[in-house]
BASE-604858 format. One record per atom (N, C-alpha, C, O, CB): x, z, y; residue in one letter; residue number from 1; atom name. Coordinates in steps of 0.001 Angstrom, whole numbers. Glycine has a CB too. Example, Ala and Ser with C-alpha at 12.3 -4.5 7.8 and 13.67 -1.06 7.14 Angstrom:
2
NODE; east; up; north; vexgu; seba; kenu
NODE; 13190; 7800; -5690; A; 1; N;
NODE; 12300; 7800; -4500; A; 1; CA;
NODE; 13200; 7800; -3300; A; 1; C;
NODE; 14236; 8465; -3319; A; 1; O;
NODE; 11308; 9046; -4473; A; 1; CB;
NODE; 12850; 7080; -2250; S; 2; N;
NODE; 13670; 7140; -1060; S; 2; CA;
NODE; 12900; 7870; 30; S; 2; C;
NODE; 13409; 8039; 1138; S; 2; O;
NODE; 14084; 5725; -598; S; 2; CB;
***
This chain:
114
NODE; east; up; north; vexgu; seba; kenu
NODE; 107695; 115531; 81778; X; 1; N;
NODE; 106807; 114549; 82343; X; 1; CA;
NODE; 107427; 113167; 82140; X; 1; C;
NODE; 108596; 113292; 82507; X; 1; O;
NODE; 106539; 114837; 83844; X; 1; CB;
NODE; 107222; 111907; 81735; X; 2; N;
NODE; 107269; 110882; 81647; X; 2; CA;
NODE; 107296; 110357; 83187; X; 2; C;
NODE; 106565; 110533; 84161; X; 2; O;
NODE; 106335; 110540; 80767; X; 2; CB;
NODE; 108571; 109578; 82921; X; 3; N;
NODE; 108385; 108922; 84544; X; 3; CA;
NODE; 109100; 107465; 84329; X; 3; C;
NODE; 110224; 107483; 83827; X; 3; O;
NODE; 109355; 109990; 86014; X; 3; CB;
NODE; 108625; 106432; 84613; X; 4; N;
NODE; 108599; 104812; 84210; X; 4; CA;
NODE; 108956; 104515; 86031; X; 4; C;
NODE; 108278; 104828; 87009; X; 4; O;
NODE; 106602; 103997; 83338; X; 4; CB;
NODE; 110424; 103724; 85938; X; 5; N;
NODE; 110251; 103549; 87135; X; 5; CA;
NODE; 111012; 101817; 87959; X; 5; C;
NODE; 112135; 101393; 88233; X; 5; O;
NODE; 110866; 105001; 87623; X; 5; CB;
NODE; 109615; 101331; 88064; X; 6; N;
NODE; 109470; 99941; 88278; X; 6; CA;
NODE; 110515; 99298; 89452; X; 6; C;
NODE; 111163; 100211; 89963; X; 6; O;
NODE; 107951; 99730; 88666; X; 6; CB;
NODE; 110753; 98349; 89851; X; 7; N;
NODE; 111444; 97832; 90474; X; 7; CA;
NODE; 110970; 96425; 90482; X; 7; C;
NODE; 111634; 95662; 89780; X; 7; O;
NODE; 112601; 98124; 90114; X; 7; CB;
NODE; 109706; 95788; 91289; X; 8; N;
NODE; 109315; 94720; 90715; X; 8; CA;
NODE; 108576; 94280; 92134; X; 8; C;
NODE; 108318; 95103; 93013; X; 8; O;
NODE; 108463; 94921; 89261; X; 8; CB;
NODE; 108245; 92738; 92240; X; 9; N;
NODE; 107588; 92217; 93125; X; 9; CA;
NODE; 106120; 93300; 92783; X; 9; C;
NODE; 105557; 93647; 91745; X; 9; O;
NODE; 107554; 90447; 92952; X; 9; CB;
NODE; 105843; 93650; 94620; X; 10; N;
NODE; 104677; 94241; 94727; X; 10; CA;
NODE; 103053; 93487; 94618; X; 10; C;
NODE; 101911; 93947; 94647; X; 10; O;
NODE; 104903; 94808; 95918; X; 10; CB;
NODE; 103668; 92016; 94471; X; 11; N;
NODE; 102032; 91408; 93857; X; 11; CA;
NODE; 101916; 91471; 92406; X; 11; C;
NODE; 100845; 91279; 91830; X; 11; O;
NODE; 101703; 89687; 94192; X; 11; CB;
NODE; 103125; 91767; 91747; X; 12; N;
NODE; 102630; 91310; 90170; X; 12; CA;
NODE; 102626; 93406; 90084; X; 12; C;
NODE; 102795; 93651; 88890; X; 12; O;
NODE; 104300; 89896; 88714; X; 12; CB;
NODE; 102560; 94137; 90505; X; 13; N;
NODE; 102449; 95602; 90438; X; 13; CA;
NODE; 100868; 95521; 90786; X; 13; C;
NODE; 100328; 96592; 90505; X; 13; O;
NODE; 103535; 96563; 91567; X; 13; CB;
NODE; 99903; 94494; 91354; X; 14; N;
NODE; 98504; 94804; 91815; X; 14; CA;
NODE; 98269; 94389; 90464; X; 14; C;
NODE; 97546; 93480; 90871; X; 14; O;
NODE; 97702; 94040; 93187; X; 14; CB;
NODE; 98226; 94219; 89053; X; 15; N;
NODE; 97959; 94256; 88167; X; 15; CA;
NODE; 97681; 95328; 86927; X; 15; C;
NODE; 96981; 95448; 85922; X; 15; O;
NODE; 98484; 93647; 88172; X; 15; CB;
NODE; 99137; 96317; 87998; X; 16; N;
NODE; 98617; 97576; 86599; X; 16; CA;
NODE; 98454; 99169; 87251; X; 16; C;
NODE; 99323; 99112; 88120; X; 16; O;
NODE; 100185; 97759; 85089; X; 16; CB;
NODE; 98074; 100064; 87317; X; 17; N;
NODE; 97794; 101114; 88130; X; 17; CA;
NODE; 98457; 102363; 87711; X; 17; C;
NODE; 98717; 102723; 86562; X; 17; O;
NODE; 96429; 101281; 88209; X; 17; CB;
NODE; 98681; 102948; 88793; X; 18; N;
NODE; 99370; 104135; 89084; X; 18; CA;
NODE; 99011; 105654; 89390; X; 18; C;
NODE; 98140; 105977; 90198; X; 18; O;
NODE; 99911; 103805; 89941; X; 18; CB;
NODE; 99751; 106517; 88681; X; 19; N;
NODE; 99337; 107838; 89274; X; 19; CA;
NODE; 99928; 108491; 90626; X; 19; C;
NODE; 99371; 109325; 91339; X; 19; O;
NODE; 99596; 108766; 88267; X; 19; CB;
NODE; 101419; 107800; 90828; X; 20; N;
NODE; 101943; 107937; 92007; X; 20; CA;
NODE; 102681; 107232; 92484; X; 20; C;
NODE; 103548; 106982; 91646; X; 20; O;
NODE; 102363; 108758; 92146; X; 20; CB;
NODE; 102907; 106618; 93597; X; 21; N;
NODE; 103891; 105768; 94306; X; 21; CA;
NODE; 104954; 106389; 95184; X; 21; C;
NODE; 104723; 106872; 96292; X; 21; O;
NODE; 103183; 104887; 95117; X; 21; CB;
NODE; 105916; 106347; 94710; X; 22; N;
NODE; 106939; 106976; 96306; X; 22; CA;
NODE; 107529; 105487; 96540; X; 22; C;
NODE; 107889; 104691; 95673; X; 22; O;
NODE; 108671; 108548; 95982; X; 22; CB;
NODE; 107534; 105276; 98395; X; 23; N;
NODE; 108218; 104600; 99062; X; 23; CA;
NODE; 109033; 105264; 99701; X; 23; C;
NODE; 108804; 106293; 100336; X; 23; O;
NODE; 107656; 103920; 99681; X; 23; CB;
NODE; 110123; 104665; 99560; X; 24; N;
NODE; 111037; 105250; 100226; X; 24; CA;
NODE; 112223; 103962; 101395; X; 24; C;
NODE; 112678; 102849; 101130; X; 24; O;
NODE; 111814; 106117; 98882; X; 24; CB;
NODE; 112287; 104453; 102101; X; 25; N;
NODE; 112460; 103631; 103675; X; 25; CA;
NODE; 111863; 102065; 103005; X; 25; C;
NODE; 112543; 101104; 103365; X; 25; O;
NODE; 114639; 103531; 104487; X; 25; CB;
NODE; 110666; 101740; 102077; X; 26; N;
NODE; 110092; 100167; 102126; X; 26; CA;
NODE; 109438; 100129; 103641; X; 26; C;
NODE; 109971; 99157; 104175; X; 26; O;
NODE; 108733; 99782; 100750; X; 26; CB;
NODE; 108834; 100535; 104262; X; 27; N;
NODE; 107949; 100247; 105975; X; 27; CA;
NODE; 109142; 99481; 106452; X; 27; C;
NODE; 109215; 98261; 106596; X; 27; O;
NODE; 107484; 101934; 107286; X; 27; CB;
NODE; 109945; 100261; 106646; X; 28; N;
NODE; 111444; 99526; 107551; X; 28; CA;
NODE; 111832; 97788; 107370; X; 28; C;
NODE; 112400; 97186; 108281; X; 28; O;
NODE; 113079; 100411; 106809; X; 28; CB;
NODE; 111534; 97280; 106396; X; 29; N;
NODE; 111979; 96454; 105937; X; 29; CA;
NODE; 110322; 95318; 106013; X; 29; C;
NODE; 110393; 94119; 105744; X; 29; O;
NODE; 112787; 97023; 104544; X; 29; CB;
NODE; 109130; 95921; 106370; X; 30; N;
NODE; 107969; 94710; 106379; X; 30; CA;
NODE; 107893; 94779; 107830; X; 30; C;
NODE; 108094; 95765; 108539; X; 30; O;
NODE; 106326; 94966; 105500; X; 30; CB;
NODE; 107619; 93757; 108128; X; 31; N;
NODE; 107234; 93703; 109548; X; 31; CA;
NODE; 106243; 94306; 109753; X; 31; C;
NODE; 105412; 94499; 108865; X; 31; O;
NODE; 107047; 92572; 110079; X; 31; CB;
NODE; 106082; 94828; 111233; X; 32; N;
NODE; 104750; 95831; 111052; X; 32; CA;
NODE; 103233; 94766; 111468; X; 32; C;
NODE; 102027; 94993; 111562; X; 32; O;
NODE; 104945; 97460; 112436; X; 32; CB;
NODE; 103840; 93932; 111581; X; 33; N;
NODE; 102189; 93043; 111653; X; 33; CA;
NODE; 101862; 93210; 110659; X; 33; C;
NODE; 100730; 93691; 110710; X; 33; O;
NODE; 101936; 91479; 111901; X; 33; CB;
NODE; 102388; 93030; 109093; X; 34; N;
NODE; 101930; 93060; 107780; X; 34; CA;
NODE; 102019; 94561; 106735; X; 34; C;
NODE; 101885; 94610; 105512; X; 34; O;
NODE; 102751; 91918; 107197; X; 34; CB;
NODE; 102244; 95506; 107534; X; 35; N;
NODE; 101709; 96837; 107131; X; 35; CA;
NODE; 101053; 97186; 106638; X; 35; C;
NODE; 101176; 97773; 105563; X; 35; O;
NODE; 101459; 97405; 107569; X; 35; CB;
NODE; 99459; 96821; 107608; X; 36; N;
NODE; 98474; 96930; 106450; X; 36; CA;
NODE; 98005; 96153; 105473; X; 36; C;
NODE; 96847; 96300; 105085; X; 36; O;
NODE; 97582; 97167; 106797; X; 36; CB;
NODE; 99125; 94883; 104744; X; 37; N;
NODE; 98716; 94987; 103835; X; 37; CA;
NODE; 99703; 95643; 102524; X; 37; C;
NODE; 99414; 95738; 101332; X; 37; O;
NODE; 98218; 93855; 103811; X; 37; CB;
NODE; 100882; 96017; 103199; X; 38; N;
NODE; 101090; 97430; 102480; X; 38; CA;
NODE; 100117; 98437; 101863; X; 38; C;
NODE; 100003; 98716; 100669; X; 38; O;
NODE; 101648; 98172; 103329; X; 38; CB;
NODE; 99581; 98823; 102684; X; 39; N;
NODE; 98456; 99720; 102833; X; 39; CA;
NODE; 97605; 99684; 101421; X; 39; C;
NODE; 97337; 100509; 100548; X; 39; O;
NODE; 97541; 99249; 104151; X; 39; CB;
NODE; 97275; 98056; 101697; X; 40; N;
NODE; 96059; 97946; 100932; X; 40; CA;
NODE; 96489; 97561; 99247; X; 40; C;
NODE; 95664; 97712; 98346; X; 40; O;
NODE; 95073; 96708; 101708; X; 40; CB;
NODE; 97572; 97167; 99053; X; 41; N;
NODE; 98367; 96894; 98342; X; 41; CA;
NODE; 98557; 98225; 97094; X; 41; C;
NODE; 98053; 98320; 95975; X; 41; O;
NODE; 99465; 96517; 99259; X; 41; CB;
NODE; 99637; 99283; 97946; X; 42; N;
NODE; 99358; 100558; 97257; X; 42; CA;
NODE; 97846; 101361; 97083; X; 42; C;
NODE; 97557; 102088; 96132; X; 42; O;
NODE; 100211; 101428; 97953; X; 42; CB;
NODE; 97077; 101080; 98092; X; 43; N;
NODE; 95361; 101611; 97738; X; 43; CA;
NODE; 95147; 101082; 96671; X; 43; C;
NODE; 94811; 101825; 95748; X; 43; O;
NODE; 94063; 101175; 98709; X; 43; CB;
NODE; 95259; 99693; 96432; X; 44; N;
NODE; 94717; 98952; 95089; X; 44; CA;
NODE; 95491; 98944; 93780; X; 44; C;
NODE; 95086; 98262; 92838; X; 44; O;
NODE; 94548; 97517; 95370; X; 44; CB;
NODE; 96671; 99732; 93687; X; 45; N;
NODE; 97294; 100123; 92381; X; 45; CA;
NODE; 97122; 101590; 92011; X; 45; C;
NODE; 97488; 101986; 90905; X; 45; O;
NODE; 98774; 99818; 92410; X; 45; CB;
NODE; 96520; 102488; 92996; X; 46; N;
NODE; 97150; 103906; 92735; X; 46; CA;
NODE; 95354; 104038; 92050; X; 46; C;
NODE; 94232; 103615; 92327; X; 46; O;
NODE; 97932; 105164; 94489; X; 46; CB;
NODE; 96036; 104920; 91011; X; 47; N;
NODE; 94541; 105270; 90232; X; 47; CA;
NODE; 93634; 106545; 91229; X; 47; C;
NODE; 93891; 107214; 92230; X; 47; O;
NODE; 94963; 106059; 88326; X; 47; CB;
NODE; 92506; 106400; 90314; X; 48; N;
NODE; 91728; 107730; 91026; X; 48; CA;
NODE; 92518; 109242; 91397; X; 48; C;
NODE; 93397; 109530; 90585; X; 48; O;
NODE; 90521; 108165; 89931; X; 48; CB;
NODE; 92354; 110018; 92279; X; 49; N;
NODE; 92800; 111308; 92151; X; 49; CA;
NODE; 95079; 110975; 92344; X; 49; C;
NODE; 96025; 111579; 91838; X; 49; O;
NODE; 91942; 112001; 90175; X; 49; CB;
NODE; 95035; 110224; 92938; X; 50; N;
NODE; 96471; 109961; 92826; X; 50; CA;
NODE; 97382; 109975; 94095; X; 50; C;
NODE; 96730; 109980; 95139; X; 50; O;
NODE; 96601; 108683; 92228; X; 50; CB;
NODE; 98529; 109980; 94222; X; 51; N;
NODE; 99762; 110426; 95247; X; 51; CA;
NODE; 100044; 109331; 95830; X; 51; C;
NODE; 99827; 108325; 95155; X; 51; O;
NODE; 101115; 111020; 94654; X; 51; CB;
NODE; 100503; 109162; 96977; X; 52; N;
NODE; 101649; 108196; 97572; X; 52; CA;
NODE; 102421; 109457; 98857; X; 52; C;
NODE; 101963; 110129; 99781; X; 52; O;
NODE; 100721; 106377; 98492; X; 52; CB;
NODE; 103793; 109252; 98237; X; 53; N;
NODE; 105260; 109755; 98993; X; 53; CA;
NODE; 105578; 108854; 99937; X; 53; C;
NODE; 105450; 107700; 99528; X; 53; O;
NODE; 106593; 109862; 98049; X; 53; CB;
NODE; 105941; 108949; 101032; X; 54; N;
NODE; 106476; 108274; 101730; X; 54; CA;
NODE; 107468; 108987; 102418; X; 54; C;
NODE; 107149; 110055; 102941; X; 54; O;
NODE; 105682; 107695; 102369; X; 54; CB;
NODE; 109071; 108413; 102537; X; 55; N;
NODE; 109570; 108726; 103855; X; 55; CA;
NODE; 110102; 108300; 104879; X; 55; C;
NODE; 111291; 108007; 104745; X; 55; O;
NODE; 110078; 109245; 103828; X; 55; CB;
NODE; 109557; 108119; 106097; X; 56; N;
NODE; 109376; 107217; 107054; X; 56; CA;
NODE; 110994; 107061; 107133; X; 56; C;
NODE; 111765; 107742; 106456; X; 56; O;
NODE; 108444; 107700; 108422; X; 56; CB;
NODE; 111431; 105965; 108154; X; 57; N;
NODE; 112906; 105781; 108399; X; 57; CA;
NODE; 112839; 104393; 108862; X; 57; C;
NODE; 112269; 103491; 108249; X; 57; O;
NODE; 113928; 106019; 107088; X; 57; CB;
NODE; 113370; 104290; 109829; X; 58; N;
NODE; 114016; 104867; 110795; X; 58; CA;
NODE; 112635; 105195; 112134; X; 58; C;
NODE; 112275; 104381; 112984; X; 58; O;
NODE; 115396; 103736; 111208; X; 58; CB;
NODE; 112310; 106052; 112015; X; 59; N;
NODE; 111210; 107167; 113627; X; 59; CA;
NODE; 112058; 107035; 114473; X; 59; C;
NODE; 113010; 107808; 114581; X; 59; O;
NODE; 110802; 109210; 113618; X; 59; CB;
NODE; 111744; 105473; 115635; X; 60; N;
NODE; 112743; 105468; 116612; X; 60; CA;
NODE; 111816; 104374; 117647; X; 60; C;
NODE; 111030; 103607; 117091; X; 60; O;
NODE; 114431; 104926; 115967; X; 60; CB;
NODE; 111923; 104354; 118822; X; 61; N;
NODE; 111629; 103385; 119797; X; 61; CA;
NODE; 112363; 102328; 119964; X; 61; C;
NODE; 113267; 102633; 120742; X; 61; O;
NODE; 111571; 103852; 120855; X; 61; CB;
NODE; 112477; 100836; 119519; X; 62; N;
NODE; 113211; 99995; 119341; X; 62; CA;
NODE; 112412; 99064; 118998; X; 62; C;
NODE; 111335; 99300; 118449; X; 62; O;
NODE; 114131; 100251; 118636; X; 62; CB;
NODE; 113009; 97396; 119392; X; 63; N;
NODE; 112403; 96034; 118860; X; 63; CA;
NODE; 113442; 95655; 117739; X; 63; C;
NODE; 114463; 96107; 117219; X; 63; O;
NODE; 112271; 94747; 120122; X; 63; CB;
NODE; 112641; 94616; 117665; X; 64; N;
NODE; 113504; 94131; 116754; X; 64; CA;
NODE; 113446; 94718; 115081; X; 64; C;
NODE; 112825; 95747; 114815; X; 64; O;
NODE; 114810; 94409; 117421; X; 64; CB;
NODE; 114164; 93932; 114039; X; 65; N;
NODE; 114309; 94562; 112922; X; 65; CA;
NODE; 114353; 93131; 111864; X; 65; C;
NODE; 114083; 92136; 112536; X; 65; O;
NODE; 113048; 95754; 112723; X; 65; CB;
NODE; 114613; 92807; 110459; X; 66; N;
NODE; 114653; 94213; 109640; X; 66; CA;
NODE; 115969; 95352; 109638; X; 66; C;
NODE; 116825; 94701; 109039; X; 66; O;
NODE; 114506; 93769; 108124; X; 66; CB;
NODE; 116630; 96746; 109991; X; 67; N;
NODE; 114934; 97427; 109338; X; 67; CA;
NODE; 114134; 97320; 111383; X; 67; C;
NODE; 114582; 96963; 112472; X; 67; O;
NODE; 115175; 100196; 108286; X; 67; CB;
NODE; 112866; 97849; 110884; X; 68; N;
NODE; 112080; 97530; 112150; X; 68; CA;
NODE; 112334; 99217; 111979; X; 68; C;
NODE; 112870; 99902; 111108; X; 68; O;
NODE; 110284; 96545; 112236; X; 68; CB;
NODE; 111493; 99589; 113604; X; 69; N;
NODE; 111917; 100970; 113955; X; 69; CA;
NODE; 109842; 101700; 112979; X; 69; C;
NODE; 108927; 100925; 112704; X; 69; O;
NODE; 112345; 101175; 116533; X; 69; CB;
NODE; 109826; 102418; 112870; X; 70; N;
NODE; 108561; 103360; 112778; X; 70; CA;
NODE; 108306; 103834; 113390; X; 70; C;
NODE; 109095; 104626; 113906; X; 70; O;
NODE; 108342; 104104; 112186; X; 70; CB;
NODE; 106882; 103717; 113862; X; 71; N;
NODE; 105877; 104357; 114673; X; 71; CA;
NODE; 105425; 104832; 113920; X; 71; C;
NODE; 104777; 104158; 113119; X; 71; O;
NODE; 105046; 103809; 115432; X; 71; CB;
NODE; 105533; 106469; 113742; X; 72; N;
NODE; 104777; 107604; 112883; X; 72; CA;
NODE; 103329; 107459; 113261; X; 72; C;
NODE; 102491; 107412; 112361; X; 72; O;
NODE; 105308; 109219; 113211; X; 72; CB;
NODE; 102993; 107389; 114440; X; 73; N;
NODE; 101508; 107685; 114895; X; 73; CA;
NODE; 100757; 106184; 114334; X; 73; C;
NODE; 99596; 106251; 113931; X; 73; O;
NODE; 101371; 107982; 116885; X; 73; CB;
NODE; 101173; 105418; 114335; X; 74; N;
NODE; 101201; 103899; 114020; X; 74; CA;
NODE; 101016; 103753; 112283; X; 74; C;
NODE; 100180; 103041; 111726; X; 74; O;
NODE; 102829; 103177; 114613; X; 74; CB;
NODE; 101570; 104233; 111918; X; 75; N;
NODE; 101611; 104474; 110365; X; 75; CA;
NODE; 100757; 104985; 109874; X; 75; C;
NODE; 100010; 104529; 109008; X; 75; O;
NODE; 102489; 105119; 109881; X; 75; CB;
NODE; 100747; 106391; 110544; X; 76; N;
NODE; 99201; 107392; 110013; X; 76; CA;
NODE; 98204; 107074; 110364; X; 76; C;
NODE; 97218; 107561; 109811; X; 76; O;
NODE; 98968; 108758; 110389; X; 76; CB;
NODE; 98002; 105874; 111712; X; 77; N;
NODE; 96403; 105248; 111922; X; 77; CA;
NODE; 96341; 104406; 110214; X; 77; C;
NODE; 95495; 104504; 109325; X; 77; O;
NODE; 96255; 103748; 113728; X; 77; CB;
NODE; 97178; 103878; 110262; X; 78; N;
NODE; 96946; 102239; 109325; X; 78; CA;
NODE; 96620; 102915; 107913; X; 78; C;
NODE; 95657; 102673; 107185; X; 78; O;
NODE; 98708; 100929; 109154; X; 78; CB;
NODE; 97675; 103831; 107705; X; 79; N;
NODE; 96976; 105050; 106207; X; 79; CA;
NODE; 95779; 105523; 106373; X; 79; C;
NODE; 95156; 105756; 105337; X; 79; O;
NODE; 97757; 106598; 105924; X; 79; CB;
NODE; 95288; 105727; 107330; X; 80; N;
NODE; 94252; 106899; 107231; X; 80; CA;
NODE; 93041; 106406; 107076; X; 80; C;
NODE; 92086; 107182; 107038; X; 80; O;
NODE; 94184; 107807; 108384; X; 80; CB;
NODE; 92845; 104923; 106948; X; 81; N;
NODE; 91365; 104403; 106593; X; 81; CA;
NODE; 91359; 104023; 104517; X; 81; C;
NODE; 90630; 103394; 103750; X; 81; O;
NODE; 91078; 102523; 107841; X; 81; CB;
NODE; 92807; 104972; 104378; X; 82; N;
NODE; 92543; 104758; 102766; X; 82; CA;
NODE; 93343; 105822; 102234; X; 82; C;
NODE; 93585; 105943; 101033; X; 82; O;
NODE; 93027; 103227; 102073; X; 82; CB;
NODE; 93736; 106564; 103098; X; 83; N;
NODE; 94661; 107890; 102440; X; 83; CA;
NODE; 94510; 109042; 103371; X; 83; C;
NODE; 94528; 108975; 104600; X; 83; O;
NODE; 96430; 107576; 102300; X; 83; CB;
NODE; 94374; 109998; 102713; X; 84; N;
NODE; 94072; 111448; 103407; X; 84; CA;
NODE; 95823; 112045; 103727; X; 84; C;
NODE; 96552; 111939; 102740; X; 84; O;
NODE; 92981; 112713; 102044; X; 84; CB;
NODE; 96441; 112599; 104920; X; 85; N;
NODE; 97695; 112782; 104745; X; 85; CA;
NODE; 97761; 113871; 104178; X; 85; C;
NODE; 96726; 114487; 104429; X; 85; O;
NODE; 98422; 112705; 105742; X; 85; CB;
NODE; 98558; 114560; 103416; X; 86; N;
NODE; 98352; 116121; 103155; X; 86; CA;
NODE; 99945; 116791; 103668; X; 86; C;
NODE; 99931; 118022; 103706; X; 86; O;
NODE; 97942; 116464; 101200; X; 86; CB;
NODE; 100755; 116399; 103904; X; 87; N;
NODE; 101805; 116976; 104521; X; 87; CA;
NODE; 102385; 115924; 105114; X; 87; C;
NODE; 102097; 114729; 105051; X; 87; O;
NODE; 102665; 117718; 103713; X; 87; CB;
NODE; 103307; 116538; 105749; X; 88; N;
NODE; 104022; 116055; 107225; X; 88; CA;
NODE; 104874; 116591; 107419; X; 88; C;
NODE; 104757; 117767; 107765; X; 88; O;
NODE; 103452; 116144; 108420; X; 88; CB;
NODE; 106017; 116058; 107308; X; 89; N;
NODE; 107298; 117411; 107756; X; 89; CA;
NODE; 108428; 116637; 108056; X; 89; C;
NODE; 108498; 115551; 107481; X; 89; O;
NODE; 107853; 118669; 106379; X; 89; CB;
NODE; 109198; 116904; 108713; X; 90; N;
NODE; 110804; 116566; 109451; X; 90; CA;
NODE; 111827; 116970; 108190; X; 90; C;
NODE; 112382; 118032; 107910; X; 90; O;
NODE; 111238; 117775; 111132; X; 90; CB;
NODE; 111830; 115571; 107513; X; 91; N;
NODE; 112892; 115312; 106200; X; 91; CA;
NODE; 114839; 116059; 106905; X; 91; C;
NODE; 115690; 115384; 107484; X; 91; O;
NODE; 112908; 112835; 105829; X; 91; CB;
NODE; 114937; 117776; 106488; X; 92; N;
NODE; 115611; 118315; 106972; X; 92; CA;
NODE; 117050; 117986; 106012; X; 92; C;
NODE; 118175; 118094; 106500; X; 92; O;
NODE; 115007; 119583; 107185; X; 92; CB;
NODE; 116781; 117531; 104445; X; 93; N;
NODE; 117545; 117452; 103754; X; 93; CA;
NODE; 118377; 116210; 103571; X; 93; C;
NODE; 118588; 115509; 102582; X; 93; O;
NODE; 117038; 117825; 102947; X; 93; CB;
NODE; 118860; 116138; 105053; X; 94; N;
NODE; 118999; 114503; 104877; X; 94; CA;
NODE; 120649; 114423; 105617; X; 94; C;
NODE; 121201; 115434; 106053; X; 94; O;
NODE; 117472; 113388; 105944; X; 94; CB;
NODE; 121300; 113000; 105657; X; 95; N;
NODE; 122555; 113129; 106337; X; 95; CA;
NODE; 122444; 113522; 107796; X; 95; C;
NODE; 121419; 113862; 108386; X; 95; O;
NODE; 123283; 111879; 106229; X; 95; CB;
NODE; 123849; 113404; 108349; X; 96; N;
NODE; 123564; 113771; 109961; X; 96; CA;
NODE; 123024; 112643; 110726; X; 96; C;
NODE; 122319; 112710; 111733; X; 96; O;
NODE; 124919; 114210; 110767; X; 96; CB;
NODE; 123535; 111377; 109988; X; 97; N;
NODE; 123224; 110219; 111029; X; 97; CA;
NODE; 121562; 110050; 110943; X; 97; C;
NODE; 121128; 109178; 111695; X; 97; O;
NODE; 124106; 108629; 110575; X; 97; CB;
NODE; 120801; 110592; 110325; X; 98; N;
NODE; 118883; 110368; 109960; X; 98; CA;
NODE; 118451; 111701; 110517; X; 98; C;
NODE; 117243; 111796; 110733; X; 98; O;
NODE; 118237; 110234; 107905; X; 98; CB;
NODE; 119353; 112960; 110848; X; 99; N;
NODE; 118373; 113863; 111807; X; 99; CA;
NODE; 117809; 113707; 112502; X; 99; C;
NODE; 118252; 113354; 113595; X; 99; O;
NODE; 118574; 114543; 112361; X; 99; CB;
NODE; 116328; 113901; 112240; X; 100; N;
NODE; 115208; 113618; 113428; X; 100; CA;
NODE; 114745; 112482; 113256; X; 100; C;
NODE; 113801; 111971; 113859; X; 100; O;
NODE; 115638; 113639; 114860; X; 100; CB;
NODE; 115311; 112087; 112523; X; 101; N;
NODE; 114686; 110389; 112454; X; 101; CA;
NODE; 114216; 109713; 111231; X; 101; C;
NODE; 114115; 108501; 111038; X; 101; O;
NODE; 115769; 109363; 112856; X; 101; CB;
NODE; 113862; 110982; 110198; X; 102; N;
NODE; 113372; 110680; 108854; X; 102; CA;
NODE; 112190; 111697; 108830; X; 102; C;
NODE; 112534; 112759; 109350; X; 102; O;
NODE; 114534; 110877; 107606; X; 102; CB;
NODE; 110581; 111695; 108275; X; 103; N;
NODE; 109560; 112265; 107985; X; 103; CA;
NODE; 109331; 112163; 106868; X; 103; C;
NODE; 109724; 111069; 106462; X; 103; O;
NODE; 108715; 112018; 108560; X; 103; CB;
NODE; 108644; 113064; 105721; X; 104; N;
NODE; 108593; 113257; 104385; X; 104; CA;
NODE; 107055; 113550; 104602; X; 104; C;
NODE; 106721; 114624; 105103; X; 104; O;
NODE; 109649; 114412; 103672; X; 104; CB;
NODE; 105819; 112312; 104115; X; 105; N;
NODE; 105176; 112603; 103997; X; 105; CA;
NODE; 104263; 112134; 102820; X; 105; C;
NODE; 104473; 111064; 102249; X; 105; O;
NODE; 105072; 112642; 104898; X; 105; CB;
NODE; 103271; 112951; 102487; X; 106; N;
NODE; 102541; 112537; 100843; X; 106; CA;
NODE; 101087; 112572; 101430; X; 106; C;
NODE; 100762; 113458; 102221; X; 106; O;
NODE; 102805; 113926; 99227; X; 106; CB;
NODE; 100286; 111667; 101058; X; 107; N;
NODE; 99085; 111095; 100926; X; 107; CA;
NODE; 98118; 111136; 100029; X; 107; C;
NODE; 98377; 110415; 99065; X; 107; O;
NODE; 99228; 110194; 100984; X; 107; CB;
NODE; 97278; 111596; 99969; X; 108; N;
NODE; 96256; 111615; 98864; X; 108; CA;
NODE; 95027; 110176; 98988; X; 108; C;
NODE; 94462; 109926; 100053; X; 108; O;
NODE; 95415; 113269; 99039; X; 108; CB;
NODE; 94794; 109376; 97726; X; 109; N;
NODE; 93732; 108140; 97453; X; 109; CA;
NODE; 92546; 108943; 98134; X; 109; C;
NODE; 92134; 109993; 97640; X; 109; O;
NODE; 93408; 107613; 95578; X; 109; CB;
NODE; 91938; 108315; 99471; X; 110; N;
NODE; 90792; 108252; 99563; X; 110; CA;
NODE; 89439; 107723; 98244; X; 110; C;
NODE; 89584; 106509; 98099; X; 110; O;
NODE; 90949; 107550; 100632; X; 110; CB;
NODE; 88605; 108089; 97587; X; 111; N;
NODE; 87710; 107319; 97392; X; 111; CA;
NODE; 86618; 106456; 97672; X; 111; C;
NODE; 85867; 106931; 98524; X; 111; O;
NODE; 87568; 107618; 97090; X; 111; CB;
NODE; 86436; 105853; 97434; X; 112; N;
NODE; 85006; 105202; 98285; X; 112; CA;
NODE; 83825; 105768; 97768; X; 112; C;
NODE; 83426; 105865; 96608; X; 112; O;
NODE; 84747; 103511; 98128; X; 112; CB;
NODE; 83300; 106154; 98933; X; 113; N;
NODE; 82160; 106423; 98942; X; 113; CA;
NODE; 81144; 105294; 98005; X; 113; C;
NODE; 81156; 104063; 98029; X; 113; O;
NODE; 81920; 106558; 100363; X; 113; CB;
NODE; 80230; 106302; 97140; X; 114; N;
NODE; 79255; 104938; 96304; X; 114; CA;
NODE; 78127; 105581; 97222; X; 114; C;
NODE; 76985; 105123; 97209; X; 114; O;
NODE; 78896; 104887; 94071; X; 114; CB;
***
């Protein structure tokens, strides 16, 4: 499988489209006022029929940040008006200091309804 893997400001990435996105701990690092336009950001690069990985980090009750803490339930509202979740699971393969406090989850592109 061919795999091309970018490292680039996420406005000049709304230019060319994707079959899959993995983020990995990026939430931690935006403030969560501006989440959704995370959201809308990866909705508008990922092609039809396509993936987004995510794994949450740091799943914790806390102010402050960067990194800011994740609200899982908080996350999956703001996805779910453009991504279907399809798994959910407690990221087990991880160091000791992120037990319990990392989620591995993948998303499927909603389409819009015509």
């Amino acid at each position: 499988i061919p795999l091309e893997v970018l490292n680039r400001d996420p406005v000049i990435l709304t230019l060319q489209s994707f079959d899959l996105v993995i983020e990995y701990v990026i939430l931690c690092a935006i403030d969560p006022k501006r989440t959704n336009e995370f959201v809308s950001v990866v909705h508008s690069i990922l092609k039809p029929a396509s993936r987004l990985v995510s794994l949450l980090f740091p799943i914790e009750d806390r102010l402050g940040g960067p990194p800011f803490a994740i609200n899982e339930s908080h996350i999956l509202s703001l996805f779910s008006t453009k991504f279907q979740c399809i798994h959910n699971k407690v990221h087990d393969a991880t160091i000791r200091p992120r037990k319990g406090r990392e989620k591995l989850l993948i998303f499927d592109k909603i389409h819009p309804q015509v």
